[in-house]
Structure formats: C-alpha cells, structure tokens
N, CA, C and O atoms as a Maestro MAE file, in Angstrom:
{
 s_m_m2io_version
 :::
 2.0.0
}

f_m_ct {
 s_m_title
 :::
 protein
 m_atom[264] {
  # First column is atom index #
  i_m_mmod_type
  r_m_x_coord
  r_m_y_coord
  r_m_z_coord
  i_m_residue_number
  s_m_chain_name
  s_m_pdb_residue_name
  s_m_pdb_atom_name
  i_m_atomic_number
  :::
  1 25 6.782 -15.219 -9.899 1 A "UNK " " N  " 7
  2 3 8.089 -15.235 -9.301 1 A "UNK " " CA " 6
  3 2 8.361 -13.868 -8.657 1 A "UNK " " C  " 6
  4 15 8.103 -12.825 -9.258 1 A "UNK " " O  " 8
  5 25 8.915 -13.893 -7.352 2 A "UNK " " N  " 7
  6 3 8.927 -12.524 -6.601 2 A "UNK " " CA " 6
  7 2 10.546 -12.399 -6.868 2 A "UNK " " C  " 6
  8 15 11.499 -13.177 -6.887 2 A "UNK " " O  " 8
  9 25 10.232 -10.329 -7.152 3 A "UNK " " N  " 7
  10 3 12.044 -9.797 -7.385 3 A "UNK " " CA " 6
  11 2 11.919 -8.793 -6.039 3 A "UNK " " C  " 6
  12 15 10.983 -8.158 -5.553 3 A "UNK " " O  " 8
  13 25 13.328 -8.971 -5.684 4 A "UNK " " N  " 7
  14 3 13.439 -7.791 -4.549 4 A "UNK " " CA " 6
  15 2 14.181 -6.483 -4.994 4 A "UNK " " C  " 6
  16 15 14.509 -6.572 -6.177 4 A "UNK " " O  " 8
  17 25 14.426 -5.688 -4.605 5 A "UNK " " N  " 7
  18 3 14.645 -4.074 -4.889 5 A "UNK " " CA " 6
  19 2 15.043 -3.437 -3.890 5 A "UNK " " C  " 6
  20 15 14.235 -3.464 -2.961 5 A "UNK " " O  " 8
  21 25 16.190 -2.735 -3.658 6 A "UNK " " N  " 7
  22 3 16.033 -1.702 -2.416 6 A "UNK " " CA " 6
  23 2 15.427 -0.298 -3.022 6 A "UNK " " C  " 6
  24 15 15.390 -0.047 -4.227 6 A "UNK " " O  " 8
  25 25 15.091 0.328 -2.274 7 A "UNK " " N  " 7
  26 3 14.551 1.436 -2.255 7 A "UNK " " CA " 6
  27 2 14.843 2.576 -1.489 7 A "UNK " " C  " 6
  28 15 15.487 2.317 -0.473 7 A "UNK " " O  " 8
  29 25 14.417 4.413 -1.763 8 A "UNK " " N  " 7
  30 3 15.181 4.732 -0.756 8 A "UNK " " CA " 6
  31 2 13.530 5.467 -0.027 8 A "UNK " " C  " 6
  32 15 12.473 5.193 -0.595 8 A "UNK " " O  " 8
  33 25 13.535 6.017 0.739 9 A "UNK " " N  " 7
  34 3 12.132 6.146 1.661 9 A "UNK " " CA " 6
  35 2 11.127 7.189 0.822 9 A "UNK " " C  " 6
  36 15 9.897 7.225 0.823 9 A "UNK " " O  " 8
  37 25 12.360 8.259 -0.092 10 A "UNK " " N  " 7
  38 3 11.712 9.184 -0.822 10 A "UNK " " CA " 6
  39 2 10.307 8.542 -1.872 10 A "UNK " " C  " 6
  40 15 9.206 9.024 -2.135 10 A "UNK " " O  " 8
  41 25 11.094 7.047 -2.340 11 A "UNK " " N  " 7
  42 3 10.002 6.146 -3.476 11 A "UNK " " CA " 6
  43 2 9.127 5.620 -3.196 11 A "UNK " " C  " 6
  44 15 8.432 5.061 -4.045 11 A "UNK " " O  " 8
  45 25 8.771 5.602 -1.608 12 A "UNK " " N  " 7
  46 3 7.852 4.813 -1.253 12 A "UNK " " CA " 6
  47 2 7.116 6.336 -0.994 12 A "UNK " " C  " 6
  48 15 5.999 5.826 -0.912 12 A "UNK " " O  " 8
  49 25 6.913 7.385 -0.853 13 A "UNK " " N  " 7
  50 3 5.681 8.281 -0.513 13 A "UNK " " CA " 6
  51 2 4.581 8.136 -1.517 13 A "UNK " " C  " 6
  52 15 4.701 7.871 -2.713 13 A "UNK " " O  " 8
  53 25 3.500 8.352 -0.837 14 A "UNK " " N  " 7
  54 3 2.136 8.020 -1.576 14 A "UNK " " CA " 6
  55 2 2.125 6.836 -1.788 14 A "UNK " " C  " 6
  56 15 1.149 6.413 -2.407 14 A "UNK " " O  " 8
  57 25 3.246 5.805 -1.339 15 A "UNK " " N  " 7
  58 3 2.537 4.097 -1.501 15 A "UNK " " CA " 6
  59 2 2.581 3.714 0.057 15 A "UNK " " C  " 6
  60 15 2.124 2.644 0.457 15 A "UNK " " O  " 8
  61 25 3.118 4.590 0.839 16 A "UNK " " N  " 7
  62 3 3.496 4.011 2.537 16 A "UNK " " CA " 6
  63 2 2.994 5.719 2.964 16 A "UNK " " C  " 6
  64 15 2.906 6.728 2.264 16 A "UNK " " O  " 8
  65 25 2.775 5.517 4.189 17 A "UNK " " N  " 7
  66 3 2.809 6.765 5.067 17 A "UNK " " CA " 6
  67 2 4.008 6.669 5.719 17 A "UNK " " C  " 6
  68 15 4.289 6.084 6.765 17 A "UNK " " O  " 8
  69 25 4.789 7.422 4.849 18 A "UNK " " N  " 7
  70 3 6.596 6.949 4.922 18 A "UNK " " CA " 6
  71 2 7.411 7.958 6.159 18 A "UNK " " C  " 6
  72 15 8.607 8.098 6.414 18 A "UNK " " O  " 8
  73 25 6.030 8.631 6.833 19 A "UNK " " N  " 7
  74 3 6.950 9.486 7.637 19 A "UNK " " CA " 6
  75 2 6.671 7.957 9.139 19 A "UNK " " C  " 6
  76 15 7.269 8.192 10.189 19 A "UNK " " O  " 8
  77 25 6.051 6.962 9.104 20 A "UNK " " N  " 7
  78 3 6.009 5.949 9.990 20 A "UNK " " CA " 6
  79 2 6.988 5.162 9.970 20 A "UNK " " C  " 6
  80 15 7.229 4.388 10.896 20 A "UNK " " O  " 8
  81 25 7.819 5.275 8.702 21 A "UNK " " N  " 7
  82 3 8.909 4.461 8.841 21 A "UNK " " CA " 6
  83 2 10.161 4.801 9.329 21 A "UNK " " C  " 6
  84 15 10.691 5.901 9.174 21 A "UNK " " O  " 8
  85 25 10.784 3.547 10.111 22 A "UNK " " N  " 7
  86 3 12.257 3.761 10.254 22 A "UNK " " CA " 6
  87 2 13.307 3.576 9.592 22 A "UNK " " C  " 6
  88 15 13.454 2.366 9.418 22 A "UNK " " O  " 8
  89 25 14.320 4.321 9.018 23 A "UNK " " N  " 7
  90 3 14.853 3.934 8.370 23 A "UNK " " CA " 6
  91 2 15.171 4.678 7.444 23 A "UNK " " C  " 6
  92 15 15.021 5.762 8.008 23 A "UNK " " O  " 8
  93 25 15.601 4.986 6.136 24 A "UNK " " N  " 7
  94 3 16.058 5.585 5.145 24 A "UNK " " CA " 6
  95 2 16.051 4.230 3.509 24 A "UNK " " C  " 6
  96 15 15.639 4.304 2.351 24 A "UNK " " O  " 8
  97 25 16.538 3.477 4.089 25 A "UNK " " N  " 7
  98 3 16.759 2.423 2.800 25 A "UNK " " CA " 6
  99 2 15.633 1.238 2.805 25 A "UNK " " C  " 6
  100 15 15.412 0.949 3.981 25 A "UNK " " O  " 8
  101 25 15.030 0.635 2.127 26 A "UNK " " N  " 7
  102 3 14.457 -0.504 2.438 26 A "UNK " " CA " 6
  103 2 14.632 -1.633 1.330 26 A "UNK " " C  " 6
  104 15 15.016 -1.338 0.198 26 A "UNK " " O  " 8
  105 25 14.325 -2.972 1.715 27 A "UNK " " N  " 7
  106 3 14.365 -3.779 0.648 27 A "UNK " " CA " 6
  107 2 12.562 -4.070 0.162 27 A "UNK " " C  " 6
  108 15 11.824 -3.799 1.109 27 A "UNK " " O  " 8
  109 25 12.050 -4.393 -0.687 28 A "UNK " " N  " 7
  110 3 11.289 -4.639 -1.217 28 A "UNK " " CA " 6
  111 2 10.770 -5.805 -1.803 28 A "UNK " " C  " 6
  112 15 11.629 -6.101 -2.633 28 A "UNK " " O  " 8
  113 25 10.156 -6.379 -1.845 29 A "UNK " " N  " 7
  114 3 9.894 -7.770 -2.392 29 A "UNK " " CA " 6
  115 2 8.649 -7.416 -3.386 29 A "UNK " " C  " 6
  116 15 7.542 -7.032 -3.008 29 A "UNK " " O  " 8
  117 25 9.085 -7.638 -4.815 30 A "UNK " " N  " 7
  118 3 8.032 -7.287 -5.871 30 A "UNK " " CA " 6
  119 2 7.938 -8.438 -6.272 30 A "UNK " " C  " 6
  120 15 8.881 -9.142 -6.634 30 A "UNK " " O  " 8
  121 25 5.955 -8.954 -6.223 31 A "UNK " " N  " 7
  122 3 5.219 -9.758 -6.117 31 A "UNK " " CA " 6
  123 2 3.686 -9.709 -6.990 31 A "UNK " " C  " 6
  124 15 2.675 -9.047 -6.757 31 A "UNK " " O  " 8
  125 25 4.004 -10.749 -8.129 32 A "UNK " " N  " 7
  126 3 2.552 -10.070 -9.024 32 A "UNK " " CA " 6
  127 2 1.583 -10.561 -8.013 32 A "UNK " " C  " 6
  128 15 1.740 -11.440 -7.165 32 A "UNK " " O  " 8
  129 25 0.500 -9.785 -8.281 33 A "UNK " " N  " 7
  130 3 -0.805 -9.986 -7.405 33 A "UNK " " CA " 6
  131 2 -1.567 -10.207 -8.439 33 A "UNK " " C  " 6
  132 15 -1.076 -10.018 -9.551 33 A "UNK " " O  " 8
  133 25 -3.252 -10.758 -8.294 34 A "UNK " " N  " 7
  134 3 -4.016 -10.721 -9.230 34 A "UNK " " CA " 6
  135 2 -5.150 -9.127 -9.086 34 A "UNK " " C  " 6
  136 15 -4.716 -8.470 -8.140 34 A "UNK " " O  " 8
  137 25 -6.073 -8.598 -9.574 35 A "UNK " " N  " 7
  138 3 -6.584 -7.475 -9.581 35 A "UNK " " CA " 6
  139 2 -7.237 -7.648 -7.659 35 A "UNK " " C  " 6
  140 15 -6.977 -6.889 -6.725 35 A "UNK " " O  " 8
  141 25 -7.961 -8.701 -7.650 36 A "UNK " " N  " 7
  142 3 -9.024 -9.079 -6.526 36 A "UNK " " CA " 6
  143 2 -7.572 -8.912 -4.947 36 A "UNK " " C  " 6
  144 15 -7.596 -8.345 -3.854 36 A "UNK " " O  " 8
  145 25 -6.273 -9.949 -5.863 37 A "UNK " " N  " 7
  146 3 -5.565 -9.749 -4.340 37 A "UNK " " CA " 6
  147 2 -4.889 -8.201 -3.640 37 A "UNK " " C  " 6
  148 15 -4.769 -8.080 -2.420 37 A "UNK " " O  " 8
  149 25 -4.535 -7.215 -4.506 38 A "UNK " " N  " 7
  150 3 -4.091 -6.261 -4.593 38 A "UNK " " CA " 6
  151 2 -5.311 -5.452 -4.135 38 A "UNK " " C  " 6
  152 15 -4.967 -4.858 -3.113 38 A "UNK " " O  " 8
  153 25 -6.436 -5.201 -4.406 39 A "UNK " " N  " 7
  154 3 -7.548 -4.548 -4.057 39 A "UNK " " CA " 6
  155 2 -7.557 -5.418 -2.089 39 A "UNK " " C  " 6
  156 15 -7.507 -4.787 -1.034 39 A "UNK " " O  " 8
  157 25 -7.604 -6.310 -2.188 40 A "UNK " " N  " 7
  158 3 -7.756 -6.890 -0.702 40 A "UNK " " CA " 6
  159 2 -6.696 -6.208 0.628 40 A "UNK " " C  " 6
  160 15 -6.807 -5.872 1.807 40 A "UNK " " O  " 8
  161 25 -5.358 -6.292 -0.744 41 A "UNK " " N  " 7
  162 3 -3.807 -5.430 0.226 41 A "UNK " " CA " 6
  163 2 -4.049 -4.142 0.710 41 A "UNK " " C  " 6
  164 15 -3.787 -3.687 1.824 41 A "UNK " " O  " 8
  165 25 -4.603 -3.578 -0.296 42 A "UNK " " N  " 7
  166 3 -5.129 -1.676 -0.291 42 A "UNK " " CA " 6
  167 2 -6.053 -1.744 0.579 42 A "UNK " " C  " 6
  168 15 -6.428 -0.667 1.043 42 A "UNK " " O  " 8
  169 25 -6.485 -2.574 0.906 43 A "UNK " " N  " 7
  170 3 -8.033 -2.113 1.442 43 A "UNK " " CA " 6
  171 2 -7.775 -2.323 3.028 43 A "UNK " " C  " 6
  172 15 -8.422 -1.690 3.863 43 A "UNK " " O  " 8
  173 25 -6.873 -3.173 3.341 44 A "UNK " " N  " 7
  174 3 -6.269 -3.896 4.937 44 A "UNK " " CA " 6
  175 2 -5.142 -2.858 5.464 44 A "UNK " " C  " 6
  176 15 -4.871 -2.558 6.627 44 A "UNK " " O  " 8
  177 25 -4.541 -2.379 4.198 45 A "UNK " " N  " 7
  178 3 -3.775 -1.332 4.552 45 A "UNK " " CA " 6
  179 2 -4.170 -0.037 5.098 45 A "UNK " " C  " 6
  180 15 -3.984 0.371 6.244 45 A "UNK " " O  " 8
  181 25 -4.816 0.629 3.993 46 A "UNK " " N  " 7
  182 3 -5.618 1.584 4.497 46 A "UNK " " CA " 6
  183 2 -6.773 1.964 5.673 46 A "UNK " " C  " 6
  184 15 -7.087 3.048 6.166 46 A "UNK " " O  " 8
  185 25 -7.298 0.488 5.917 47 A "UNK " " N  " 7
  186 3 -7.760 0.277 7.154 47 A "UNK " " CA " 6
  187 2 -6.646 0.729 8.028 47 A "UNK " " C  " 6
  188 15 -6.665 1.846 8.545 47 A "UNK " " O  " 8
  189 25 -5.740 -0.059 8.192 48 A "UNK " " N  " 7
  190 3 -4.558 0.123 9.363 48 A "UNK " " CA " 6
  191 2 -4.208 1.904 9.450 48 A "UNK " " C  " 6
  192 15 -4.216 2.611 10.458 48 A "UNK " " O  " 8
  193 25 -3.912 2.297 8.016 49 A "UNK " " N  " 7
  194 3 -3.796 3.765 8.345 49 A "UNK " " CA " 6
  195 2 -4.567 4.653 8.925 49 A "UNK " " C  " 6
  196 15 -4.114 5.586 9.587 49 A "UNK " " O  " 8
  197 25 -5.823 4.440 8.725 50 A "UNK " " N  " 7
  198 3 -7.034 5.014 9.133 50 A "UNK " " CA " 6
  199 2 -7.222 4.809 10.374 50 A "UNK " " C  " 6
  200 15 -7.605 5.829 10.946 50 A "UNK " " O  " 8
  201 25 -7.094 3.762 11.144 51 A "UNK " " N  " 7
  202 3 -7.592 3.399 12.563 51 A "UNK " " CA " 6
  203 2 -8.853 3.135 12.837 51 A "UNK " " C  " 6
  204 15 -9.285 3.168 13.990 51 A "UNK " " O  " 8
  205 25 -9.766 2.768 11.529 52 A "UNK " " N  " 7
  206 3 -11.015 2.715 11.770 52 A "UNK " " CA " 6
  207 2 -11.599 1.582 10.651 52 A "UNK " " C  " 6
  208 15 -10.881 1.176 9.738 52 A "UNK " " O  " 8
  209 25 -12.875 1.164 10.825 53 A "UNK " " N  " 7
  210 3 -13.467 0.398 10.147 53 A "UNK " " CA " 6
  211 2 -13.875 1.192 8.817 53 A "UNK " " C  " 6
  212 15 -14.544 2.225 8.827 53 A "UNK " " O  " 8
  213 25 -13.330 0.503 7.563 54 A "UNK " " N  " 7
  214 3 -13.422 0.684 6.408 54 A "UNK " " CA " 6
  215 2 -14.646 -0.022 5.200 54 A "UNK " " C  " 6
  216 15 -14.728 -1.200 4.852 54 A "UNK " " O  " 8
  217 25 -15.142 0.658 4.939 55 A "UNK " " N  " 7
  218 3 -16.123 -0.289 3.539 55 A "UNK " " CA " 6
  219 2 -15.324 -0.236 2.717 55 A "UNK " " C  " 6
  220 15 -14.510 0.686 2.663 55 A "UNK " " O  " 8
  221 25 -15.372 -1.408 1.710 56 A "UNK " " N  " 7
  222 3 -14.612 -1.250 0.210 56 A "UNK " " CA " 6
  223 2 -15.277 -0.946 -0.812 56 A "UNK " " C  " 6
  224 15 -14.949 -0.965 -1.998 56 A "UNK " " O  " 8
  225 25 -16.498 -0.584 -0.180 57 A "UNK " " N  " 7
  226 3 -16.771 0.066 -2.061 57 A "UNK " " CA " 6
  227 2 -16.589 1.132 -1.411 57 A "UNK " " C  " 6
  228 15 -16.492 1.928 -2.345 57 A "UNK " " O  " 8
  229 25 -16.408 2.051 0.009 58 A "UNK " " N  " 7
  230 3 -15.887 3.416 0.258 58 A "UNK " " CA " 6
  231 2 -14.561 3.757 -0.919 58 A "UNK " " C  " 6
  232 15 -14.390 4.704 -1.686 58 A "UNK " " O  " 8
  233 25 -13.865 2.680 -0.682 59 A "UNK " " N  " 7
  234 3 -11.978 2.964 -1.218 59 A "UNK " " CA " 6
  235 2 -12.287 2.660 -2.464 59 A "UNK " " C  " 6
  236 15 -11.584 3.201 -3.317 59 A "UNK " " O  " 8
  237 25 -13.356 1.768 -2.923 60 A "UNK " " N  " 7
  238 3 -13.193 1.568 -4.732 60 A "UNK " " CA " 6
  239 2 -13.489 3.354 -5.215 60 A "UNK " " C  " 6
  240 15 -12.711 4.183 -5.687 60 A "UNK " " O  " 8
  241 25 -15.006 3.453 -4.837 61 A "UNK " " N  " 7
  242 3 -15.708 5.077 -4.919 61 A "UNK " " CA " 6
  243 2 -13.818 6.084 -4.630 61 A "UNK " " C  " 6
  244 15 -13.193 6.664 -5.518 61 A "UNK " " O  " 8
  245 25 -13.471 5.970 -3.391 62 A "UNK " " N  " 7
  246 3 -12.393 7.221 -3.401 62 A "UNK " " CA " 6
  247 2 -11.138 6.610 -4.422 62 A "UNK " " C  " 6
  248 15 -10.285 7.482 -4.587 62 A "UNK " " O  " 8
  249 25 -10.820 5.330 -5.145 63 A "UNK " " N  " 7
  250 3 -10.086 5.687 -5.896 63 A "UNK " " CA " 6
  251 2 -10.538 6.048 -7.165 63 A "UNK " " C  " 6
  252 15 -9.824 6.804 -7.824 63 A "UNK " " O  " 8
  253 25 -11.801 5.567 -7.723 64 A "UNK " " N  " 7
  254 3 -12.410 6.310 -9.052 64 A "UNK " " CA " 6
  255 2 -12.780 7.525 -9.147 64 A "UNK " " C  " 6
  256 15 -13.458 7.955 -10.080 64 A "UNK " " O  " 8
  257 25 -12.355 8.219 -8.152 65 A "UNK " " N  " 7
  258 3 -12.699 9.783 -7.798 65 A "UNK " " CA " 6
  259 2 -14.108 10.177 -7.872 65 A "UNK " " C  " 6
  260 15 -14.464 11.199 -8.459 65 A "UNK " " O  " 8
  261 25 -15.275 9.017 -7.015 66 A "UNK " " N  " 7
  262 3 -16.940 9.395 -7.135 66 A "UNK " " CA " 6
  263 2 -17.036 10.316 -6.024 66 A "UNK " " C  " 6
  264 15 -18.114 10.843 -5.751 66 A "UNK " " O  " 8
  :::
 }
 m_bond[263] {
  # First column is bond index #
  i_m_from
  i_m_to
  i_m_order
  :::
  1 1 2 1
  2 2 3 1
  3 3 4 2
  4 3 5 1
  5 5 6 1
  6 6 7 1
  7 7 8 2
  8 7 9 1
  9 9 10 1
  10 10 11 1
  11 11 12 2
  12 11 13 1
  13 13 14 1
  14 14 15 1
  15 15 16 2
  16 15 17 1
  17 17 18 1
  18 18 19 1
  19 19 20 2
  20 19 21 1
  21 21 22 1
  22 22 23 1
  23 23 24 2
  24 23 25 1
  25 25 26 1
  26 26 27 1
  27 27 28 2
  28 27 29 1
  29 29 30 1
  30 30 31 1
  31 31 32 2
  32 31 33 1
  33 33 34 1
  34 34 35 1
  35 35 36 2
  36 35 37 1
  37 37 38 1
  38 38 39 1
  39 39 40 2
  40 39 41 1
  41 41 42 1
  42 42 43 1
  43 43 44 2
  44 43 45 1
  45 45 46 1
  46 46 47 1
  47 47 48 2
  48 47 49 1
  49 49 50 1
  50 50 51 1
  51 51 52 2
  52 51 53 1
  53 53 54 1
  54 54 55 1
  55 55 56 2
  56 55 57 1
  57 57 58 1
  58 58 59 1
  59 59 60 2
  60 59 61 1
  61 61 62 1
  62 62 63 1
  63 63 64 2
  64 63 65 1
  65 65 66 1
  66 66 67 1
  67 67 68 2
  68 67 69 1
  69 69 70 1
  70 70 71 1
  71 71 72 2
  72 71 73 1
  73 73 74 1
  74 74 75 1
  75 75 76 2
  76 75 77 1
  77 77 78 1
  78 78 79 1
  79 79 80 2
  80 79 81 1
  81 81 82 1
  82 82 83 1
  83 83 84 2
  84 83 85 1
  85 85 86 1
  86 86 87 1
  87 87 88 2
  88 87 89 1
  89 89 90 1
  90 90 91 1
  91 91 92 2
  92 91 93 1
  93 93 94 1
  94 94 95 1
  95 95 96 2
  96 95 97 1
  97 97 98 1
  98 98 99 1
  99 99 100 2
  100 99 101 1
  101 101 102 1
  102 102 103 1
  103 103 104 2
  104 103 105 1
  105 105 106 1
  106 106 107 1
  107 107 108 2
  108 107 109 1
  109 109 110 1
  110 110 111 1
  111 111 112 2
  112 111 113 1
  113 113 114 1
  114 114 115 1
  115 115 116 2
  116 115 117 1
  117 117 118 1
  118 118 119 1
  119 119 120 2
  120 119 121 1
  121 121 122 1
  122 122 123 1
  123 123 124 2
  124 123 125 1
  125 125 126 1
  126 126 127 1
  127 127 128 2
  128 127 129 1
  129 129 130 1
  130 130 131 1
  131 131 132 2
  132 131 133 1
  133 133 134 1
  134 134 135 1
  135 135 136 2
  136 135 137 1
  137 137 138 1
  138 138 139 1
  139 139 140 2
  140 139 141 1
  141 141 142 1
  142 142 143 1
  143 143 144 2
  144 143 145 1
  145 145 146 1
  146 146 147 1
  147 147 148 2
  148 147 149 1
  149 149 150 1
  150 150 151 1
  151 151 152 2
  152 151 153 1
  153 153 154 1
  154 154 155 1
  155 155 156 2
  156 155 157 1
  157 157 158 1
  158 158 159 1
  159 159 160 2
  160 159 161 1
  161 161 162 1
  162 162 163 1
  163 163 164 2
  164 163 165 1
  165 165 166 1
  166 166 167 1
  167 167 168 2
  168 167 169 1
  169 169 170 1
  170 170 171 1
  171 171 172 2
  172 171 173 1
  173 173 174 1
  174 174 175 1
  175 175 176 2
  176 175 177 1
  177 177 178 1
  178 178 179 1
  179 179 180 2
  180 179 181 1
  181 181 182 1
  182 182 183 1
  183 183 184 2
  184 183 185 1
  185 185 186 1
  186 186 187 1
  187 187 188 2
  188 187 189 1
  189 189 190 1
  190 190 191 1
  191 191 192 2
  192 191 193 1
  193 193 194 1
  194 194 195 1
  195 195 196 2
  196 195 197 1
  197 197 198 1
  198 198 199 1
  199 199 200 2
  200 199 201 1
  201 201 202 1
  202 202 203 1
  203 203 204 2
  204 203 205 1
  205 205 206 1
  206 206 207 1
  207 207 208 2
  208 207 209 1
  209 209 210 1
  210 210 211 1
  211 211 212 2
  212 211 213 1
  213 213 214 1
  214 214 215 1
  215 215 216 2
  216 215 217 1
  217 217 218 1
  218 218 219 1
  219 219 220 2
  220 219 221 1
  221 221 222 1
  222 222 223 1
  223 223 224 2
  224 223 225 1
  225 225 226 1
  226 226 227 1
  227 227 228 2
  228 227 229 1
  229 229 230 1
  230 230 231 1
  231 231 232 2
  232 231 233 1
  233 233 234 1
  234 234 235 1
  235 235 236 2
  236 235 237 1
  237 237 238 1
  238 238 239 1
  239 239 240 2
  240 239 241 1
  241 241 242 1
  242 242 243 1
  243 243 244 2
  244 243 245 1
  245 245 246 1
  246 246 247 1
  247 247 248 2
  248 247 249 1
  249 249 250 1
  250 250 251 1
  251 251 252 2
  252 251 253 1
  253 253 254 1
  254 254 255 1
  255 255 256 2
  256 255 257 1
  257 257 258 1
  258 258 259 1
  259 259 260 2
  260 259 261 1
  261 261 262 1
  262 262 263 1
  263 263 264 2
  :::
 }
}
C-alpha cells in the first residue's frame, strides 16, 4: 500500500540531485519495493544522472565500497 509525504528539498539531498529540482516543497509517494525492484530504480536513475551508459555490477561494486 503506497503513503504520500511532503517533503522539503533539504530531505531529499543525497537521494535526488536536488539542486535539479524546482521547487522547495514536494509530495512524495512512499512505495515498498522488493530488493531486485529498488536496485533496478537506482540503477535507471543514476544512469539518467550520469548521462552515460551504466553497468550494474559497476553501482552494486560502488555501493559496497569495492
């Protein structure tokens, strides 16, 4: 079951590249994921931030700190 939340732009740093956003307030939609779908979100995201083609065992390796 999804809960929503507002937020203010300060809470989203280090989960958004929050200086891209417009805005100050946002709403949120909190949504359980399973381990596999959440790894899929991070990985499409961070692509987008990057501007470039991503491997995922690159982002598994940089989040286990190898």
């Amino acid at each position: 079951m999804a809960e929503t939340a507002v937020v203010h732009r300060e809470a989203l740093q280090g989960i958004f590249d929050s200086e891209q956003l417009k805005g100050s307030v946002f709403k949120v939609i909190i949504y359980p994921l399973s381990e596999a779908e959440a790894e899929e979100a991070e990985f499409k995201s961070l692509k987008g931030i990057a501007g470039r083609p991503l491997n995922i065992d690159e982002i598994r390796k940089e989040r286990l700190h190898l």
